[in-house]
C-alpha positions in Angstrom: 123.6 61.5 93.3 123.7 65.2 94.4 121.0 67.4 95.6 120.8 70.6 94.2 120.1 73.4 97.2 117.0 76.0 96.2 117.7 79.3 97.5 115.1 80.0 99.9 113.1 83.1 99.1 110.1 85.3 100.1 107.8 87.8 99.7 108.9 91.4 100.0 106.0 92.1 102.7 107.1 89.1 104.9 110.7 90.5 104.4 109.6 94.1 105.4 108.0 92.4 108.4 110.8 90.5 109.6 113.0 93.8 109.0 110.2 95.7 110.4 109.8 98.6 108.4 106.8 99.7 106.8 106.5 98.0 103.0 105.1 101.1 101.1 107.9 103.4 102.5 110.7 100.9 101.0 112.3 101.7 97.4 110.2 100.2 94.5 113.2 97.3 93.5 112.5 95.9 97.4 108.8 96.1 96.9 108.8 94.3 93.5 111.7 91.5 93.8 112.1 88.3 96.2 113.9 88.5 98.7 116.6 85.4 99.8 117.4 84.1 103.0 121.0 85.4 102.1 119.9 88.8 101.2 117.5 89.0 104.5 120.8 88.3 106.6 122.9 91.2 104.6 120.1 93.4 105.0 119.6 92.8 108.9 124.0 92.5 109.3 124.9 95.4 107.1 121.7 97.6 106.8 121.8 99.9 103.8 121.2 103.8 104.5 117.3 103.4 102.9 117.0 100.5 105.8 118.4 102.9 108.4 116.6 105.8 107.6 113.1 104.3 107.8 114.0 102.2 111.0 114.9 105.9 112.5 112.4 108.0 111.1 109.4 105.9 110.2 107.0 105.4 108.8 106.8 102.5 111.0 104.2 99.0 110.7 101.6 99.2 113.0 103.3 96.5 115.2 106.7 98.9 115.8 104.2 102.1 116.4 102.1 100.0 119.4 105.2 99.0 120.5 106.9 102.3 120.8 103.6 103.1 122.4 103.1 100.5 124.7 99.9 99.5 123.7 98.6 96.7 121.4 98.2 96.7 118.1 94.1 96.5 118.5 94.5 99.1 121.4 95.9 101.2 118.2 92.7 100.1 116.4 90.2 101.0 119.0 92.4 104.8 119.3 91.3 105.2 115.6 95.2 104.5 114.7 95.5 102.2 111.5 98.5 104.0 109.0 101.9 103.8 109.8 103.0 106.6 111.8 106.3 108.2 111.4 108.6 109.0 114.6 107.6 112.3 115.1 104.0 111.5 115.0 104.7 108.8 117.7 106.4 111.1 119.9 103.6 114.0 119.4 101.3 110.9 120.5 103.9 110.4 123.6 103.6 114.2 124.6 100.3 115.0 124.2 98.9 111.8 125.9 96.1 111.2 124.1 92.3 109.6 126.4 92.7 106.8 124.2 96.4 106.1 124.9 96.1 106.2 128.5 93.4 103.9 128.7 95.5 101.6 126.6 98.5 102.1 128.1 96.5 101.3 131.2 94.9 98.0 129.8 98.4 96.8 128.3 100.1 97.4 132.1 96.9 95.1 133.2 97.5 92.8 130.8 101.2 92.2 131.9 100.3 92.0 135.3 98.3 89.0 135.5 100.7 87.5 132.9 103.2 87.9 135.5 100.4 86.5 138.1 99.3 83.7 135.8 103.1 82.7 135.2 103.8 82.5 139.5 100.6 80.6 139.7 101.7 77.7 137.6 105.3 78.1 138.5 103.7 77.4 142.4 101.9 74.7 140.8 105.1 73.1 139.2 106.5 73.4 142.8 104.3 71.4 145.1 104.8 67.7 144.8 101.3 66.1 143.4 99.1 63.9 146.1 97.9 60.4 145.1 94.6 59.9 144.0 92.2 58.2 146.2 
């Protein structure tokens, strides 16, 4: 008996998310096909110039544009950000420092801190040797 291998395929959203680039801003035969697993890989080994172009210049997914601003993706919500922003825009964002920004920016540096904090605590915890119960 052999077993016949299905190529493993998915949407072209959950491929523009894994390449993370912006869906709308890819050509229209990306948009409207499957993607494979095989594909995915050739994309993300050998990107084409399309592929290059929009991870350089944008328009970006929200989750790229809070990263290249440090904040989080609701922190882009709450700064009244919710299209994709190209590379320029970003950096105009970066100069002109924005209220909103800083206060994310601030509340994203909080965040990491007691992350950080949170990750000692149990590491201390992993550390000292547990009493008996009485």
């Amino acid at each position: 008996m052999t077993s016949h291998k299905t190529t493993q395929t998915m949407k072209p959203a959950t491929a523009a998310k894994k390449l993370g680039v912006y869906l709308e801003a890819t050509p229209t035969e990306f948009q409207e096909g499957v993607v494979s697993r095989t594909e995915l890989n050739a994309l993300q080994e050998n990107p084409p110039e399309w592929l290059l172009e929009l991870r350089r210049n944008g328009p970006h997914p929200r989750p790229v544009v809070a990263a290249k601003l440090g904040v989080s993706i609701a922190g882009l919500a709450r700064g009244g950000v919710t299209d994709a922003l190209t590379t320029e825009q970003i950096e105009a964002l970066k100069n002109d420092q924005p209220e909103w920004l800083q206060r994310e920016r601030a509340t994203q540096a909080e965040v990491r801190k007691e992350a950080v904090r949170i990750k000692e605590k149990n590491a201390e915890r992993v550390d000292q040797p547990r009493r008996p119960r009485s």
